[in-house]
Each structure stands twice: as structure tokens, then as C-alpha cells.
N, C-alpha and C positions, 0 to 999 in steps of 0.2 A: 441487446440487453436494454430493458428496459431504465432510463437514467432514474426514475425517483428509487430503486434497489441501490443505487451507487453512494455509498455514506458522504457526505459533505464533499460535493464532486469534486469542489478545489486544493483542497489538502488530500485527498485522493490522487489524485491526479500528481501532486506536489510530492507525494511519498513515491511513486513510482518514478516521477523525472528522478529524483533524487537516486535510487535503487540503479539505476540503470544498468547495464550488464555486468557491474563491478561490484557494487557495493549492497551486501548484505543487509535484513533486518536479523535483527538480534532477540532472540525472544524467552525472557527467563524464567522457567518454568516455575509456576506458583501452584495448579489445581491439576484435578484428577482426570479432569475434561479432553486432556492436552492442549489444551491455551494455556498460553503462560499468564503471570497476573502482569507483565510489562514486557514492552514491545520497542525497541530503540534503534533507528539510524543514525551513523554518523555522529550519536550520544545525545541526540533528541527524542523523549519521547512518542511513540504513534502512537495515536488514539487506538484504543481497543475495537471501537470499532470498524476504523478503517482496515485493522487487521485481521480481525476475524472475516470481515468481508474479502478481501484476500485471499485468504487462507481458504475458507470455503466457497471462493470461489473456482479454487487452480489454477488462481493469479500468482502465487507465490509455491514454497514447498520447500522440505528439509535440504541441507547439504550439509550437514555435521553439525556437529558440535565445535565449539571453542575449546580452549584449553580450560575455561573455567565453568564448561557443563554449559554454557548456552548456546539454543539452538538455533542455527545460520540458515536463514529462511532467503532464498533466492529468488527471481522470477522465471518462471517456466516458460517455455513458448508460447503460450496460452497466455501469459502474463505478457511480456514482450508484444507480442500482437496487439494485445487491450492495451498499454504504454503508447504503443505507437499511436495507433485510433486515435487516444482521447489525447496526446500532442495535434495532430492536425481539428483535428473538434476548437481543442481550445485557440489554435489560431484562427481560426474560421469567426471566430465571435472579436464583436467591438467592445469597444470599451466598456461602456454600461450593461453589456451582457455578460460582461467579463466579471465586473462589480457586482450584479443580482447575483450570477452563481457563487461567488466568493459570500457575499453575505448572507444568502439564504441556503446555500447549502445546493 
């Protein structure tokens, strides 16, 4: 995959360490699209577009509902595997390389 397709690699990246094989994104359905208009881990929101790149990518995908209609977006094996990668990627990089991709996306 090519990395400039990957929205803001570091918060990208951030929302999947977080996600890990337990914890859901939460995604409340707003439009007609199927994207919701708001996207939340852990009660943070994700940017829209880290999750629709997600999403369309077959990094993530349904697994229910909540009790309150929102939709529990897990990672797939496909997601998993890319989780994995871009953890050794990012240990792989120094400091300053650490800091460019964190500030320029």
C-alpha cells in the first residue's frame, strides 16, 4: 500500500494500536451513505477520515450494534495484519522520522 493513501499515518496508526483485538470503534450513524457523521474509541473522537479509510479499506467492519443503535466496527484480519506492519514500521523509524510523520501527516 502505498503510505501517501494512508490518512495522517500517526493517528492512523494510533487508532489501530488503540483498537487492538478488544476494543471497538463506535460509529453513530448520521447519513444515507452508511458513514456515520461520528466515529469514537474509548470516547475519543476519530477523525472521519481515518475512518472512512478504514472502513474502505477492510481494515475494520461491522460486529453489531450497541444497545443504543451504534455501530461496533472491529478490525478484520486484513486490519490486524495492517496493525501489525505499521507497529513494526513505526519502530523501525528514529526519532525525527518519528516527528516528520507525526507532523506532516
Amino acid at each position: 500500500m502505498d503510505p501517501a493513501t494512508i490518512p495522517q499515518r500517526a493517528q492512523t496508526l494510533q487508532v489501530l494500536r488503540l483498537m487492538g483485538p478488544f476494543e471497538p470503534i463506535l460509529m453513530l450513524s448520521g447519513d444515507d451513505e452508511g458513514y456515520g457523521s461520528r466515529w469514537t474509541l474509548s470516547g475519543e473522537q476519530v477523525q472521519p477520515a481515518i475512518a472512512r479509510f478504514l472502513m474502505e479499506s477492510g481494515f475494520i467492519a461491522s460486529i453489531g450494534k450497541t444497545e443504543f443503535g451504534a455501530i461496533k466496527l472491529a478490525l478484520t484480519e486484513k486490519g490486524s495484519e495492517f496493525r501489525e506492519r505499521g507497529l513494526a514500521w513505526w519502530t523501525k523509524l528514529n526519532f525525527l522520522e518519528k516527528l516528520k510523520v507525526t507532523l506532516l501527516g
